[in-house]
C-alpha positions as CSV (number, residue, x, y, z in Angstrom):
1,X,36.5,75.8,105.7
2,X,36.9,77.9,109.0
3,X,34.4,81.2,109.5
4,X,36.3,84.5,110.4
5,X,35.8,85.5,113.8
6,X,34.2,88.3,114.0
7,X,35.8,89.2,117.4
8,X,39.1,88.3,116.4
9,X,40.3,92.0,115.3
10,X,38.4,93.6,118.7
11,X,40.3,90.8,120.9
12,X,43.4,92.1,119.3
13,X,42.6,96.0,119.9
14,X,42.1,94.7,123.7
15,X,45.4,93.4,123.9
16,X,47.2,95.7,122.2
17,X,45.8,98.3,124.1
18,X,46.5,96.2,127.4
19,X,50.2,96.2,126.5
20,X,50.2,100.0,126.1
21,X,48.2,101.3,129.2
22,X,51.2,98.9,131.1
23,X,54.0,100.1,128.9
24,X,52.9,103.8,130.1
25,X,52.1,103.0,133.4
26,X,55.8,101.5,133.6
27,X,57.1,104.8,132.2
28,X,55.3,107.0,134.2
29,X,56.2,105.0,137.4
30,X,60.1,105.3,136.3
31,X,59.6,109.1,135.2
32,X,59.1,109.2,139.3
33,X,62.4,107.5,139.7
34,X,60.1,105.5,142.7
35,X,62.4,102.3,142.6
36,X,59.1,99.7,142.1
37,X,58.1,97.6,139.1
38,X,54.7,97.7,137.8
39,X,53.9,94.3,139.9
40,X,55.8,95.7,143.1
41,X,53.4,98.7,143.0
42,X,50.2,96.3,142.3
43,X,51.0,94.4,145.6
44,X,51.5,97.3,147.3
45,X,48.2,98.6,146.3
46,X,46.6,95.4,147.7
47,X,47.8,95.8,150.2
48,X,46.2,99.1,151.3
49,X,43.1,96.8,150.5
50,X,43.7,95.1,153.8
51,X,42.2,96.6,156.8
52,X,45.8,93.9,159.0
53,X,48.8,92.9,157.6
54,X,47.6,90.0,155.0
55,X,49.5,86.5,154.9
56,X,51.7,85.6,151.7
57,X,49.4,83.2,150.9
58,X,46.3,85.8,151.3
59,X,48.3,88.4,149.0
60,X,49.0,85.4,146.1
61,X,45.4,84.4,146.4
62,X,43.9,87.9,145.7
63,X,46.9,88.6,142.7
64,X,46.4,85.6,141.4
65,X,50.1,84.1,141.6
66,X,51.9,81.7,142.9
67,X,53.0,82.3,146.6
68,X,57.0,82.2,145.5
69,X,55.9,84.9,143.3
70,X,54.9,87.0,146.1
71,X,57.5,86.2,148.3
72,X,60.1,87.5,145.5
73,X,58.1,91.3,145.1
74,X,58.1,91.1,149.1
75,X,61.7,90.5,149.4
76,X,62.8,93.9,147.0
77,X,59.9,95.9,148.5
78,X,61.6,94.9,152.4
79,X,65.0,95.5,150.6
80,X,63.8,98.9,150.1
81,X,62.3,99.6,153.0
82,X,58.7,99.9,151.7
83,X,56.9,96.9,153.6
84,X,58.0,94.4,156.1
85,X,57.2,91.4,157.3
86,X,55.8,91.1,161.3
87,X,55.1,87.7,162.9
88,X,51.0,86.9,163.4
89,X,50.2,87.1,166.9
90,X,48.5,83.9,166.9
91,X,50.4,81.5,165.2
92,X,53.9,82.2,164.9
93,X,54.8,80.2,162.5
94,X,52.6,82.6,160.2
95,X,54.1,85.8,158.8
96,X,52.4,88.9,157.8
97,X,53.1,91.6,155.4
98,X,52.9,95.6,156.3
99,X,53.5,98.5,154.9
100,X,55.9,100.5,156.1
101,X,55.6,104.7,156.5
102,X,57.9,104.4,153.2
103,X,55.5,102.3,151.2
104,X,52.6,104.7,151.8
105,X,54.5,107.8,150.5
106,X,55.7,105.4,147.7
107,X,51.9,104.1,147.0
108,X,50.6,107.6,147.4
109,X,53.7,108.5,144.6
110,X,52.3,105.3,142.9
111,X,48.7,106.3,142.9
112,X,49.8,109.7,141.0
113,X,51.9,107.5,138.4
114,X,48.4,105.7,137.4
115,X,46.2,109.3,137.6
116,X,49.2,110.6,135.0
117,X,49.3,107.4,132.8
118,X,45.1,107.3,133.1
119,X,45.0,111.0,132.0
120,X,47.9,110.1,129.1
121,X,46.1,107.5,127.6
122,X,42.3,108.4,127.6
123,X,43.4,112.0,126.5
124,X,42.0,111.5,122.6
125,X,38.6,110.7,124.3
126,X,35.9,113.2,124.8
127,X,34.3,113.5,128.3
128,X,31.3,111.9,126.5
129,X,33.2,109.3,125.3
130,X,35.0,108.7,128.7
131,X,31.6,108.2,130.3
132,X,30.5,105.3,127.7
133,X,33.7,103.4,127.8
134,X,33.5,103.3,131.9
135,X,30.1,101.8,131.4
136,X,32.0,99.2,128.9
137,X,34.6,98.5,131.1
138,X,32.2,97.8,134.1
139,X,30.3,95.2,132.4
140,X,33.5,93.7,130.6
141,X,35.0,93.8,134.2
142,X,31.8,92.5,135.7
143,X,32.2,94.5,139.4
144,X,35.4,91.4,140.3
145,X,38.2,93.6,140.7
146,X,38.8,95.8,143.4
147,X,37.8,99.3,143.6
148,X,40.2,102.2,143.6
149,X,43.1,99.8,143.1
C-alpha cells in the first residue's frame, strides 16, 4: 500500500501556476506585437547580464540548453536585427553574441511585457501577501537565478 504524498497537490499548484505566469507572459509579449518568443526574449535578457559579448557556449551554459539550441534563438534574433554576432578579438575562430541598438529597445519593450504579466498575475494578492510570497520564492529559488532577469 503506497502513502499519499502530501506534497503531491502543492507540486501540482506549482506547475500549474508555472504554465500560466508563461502563457501570460507569452501574451503580453505578442499584445506588443515585439516579434520574439518567450525564449528569444530570455536570451536576450542574459544577455544584458553580460558586461562583453558572451560565447554561444557561455549563453547555453548559463540557460541551461544545449548550444544548437542557442544557435537557433541567435539565428531569428540576427534575422531580425536584434543581436549579432562579432568575431572575438583573440581567437578567431570564437564568435561572440551582441546586442544590437534594436535588441535593447526590444528588451526594454520586453522588460515592460514581464512588469504587465507580473502586475496581471499577482493582482488577487494583497501588498501583504505580495511581501510573504517574495520571501517564499527566495528560499524556494535559493538566491541561483539571476537578479532582475
Amino acid at each position: 500500500m503506497t502513502t499519499p504524498d502530501p506534497d503531491g497537490p502543492l507540486a501540482e499548484q506549482l506547475l500549474r501556476l508555472t504554465r500560466r505566469v508563461h502563457r501570460i507572459q507569452k501574451r503580453h509579449l505578442q499584445q506588443r506585437d515585439l516579434g520574439v518568443t518567450p525564449a528569444q526574449s530570455r536570451l536576450l535578457r542574459t544577455l544584458a547580464h553580460y558586461g562583453s559579448p558572451p560565447r554561444m557556449a557561455d549563453l547555453a551554459e548559463h540557460l541551461e540548453v544545449v548550444p544548437r539550441a542557442v544557435t537557433t534563438l541567435v539565428d531569428g534574433l540576427e534575422a531580425s536585427g536584434k543581436v549579432r554576432r562579432v568575431p572575438d578579438p583573440a581567437n578567431r575562430r570564437v564568435t561572440r553574441i551582441e546586442l544590437t541598438d534594436e535588441g535593447r529597445s526590444t528588451l526594454a519593450e520586453v522588460r515592460g511585457a514581464r512588469r504587465s504579466a507580473a502586475e496581471e498575475i499577482l493582482a488577487p494578492l494583497t501588498e501583504k501577501e505580495r511581501q510573504v510570497l517574495g520571501v517564499l520564492l527566495d528560499t524556494l529559488v535559493g538566491g541561483d537565478a539571476p537578479k532582475h532577469c
